[in-house]
Backbone as a printed PyTorch tensor [residue, N CA C, xyz], in Angstrom:
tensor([[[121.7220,  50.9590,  98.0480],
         [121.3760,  49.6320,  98.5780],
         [122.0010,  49.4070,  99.9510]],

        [[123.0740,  49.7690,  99.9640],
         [123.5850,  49.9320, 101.4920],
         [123.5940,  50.0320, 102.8030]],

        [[123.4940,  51.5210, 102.5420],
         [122.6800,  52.5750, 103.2480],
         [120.8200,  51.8030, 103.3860]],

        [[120.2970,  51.1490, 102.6940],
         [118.9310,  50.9550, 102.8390],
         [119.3970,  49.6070, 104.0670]],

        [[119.9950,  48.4770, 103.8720],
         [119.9260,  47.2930, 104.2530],
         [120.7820,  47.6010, 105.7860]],

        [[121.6680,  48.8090, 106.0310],
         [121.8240,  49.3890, 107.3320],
         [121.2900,  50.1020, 108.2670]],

        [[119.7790,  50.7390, 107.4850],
         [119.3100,  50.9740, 108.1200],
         [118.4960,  50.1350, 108.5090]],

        [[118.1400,  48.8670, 107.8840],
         [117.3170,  47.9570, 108.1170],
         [117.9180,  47.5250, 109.5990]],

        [[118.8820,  46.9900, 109.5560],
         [119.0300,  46.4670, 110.3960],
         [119.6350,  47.2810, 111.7760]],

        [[119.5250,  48.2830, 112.0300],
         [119.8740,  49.4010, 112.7110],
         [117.9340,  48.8400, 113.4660]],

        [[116.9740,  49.0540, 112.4690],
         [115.7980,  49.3760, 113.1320],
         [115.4600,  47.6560, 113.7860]],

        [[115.7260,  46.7610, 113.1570],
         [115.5880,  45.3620, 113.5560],
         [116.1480,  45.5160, 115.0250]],

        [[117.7180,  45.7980, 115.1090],
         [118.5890,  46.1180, 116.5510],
         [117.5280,  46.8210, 117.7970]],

        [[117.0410,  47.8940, 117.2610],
         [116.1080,  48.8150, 118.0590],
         [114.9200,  47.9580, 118.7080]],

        [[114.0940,  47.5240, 117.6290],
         [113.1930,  46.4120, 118.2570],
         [113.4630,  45.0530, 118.8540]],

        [[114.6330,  44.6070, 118.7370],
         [115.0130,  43.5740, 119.1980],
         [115.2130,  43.9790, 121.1000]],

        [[115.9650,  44.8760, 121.0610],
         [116.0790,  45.3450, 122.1320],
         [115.0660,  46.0590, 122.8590]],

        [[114.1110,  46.5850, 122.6720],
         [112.8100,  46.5740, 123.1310],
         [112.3510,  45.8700, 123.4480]],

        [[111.9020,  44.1460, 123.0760],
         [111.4700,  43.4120, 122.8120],
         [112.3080,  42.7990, 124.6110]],

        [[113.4200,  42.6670, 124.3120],
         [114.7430,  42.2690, 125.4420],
         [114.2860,  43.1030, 126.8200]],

        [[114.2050,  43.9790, 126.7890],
         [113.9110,  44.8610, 127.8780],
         [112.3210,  44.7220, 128.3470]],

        [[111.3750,  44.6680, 127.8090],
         [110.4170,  44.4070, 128.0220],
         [110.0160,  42.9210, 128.7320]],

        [[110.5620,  42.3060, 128.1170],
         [110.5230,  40.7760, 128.9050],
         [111.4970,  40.3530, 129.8070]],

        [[112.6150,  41.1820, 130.2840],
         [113.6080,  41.1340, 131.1380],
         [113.0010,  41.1920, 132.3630]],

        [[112.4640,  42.5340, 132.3530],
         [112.3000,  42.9950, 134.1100],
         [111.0000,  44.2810, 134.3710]],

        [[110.1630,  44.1840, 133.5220],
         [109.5320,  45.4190, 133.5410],
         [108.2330,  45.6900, 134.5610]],

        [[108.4020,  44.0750, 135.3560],
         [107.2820,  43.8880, 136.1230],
         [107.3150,  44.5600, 137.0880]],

        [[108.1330,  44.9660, 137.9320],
         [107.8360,  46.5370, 139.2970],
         [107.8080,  47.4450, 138.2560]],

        [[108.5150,  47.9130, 137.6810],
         [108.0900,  49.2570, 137.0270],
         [106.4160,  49.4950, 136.4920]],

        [[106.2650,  48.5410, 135.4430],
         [104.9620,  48.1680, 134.6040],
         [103.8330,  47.5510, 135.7610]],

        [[103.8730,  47.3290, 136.8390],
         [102.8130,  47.2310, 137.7400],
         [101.8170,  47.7300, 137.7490]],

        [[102.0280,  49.2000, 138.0880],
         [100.8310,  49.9050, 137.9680],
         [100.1210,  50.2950, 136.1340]],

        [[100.7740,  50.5720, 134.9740],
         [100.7330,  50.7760, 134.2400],
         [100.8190,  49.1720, 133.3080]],

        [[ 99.9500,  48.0670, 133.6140],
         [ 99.6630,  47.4020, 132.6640],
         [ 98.9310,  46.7880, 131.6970]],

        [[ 98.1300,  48.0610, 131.5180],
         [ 97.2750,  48.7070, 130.3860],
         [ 98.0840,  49.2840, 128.8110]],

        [[ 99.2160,  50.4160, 129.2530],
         [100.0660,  50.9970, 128.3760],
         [101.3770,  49.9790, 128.6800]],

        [[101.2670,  48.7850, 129.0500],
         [102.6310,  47.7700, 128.9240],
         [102.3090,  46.8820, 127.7020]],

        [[100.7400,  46.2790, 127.8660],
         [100.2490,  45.6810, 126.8990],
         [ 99.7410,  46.2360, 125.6840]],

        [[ 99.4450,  47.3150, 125.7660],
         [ 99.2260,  48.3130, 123.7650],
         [100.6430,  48.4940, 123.8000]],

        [[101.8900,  48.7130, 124.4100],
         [103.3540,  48.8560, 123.9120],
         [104.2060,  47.2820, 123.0810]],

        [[103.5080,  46.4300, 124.6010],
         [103.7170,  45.2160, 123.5980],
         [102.9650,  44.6350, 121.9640]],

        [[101.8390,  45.0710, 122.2840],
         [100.9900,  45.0730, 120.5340],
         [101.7060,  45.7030, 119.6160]],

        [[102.1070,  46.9510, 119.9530],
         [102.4050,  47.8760, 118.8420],
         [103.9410,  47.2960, 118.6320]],

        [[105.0140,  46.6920, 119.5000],
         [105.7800,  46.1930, 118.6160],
         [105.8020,  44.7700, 118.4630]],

        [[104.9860,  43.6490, 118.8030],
         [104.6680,  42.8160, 118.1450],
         [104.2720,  42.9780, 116.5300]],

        [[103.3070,  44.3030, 116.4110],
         [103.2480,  44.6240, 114.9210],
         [104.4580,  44.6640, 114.1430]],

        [[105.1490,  45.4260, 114.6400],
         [106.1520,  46.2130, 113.8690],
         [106.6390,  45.4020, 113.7660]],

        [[107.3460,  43.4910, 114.6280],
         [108.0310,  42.8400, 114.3580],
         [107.0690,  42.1630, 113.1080]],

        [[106.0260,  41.6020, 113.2980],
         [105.2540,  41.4510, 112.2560],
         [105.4060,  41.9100, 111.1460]],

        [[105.7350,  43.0570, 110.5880],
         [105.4680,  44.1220, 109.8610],
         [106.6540,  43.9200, 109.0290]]])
C-alpha cells in the first residue's frame, strides 16, 4: 500500500510540474512548434483527468 500511494504521488509531482513549466514560459521556445505544444497540452490535461 505504500509503495503504491508513493508512487502515486511521485507521478502527480511529475505532472504537476509539467503542467508549471508549460504555462510558465514556453512561448519563445513553443513558437514555432504550436501544433505539438497543444497535443502535449491535451495529452496531459488527460492524464490529469485520468
Amino acid at each position: 500500500m505504500a509503495t503504491e500511494e508513493f508512487s502515486n504521488d511521485k507521478s502527480n509531482q511529475q505532472v504537476t510540474v509539467k503542467c508549471e513549466t508549460l504555462e510558465k514560459g514556453p512561448k519563445r521556445k513553443y513558437t514555432r512548434k504550436s501544433k505539438t505544444d497543444e497535443k502535449a497540452k491535451a495529452m496531459i490535461d488527460q492524464m490529469i483527468n485520468e
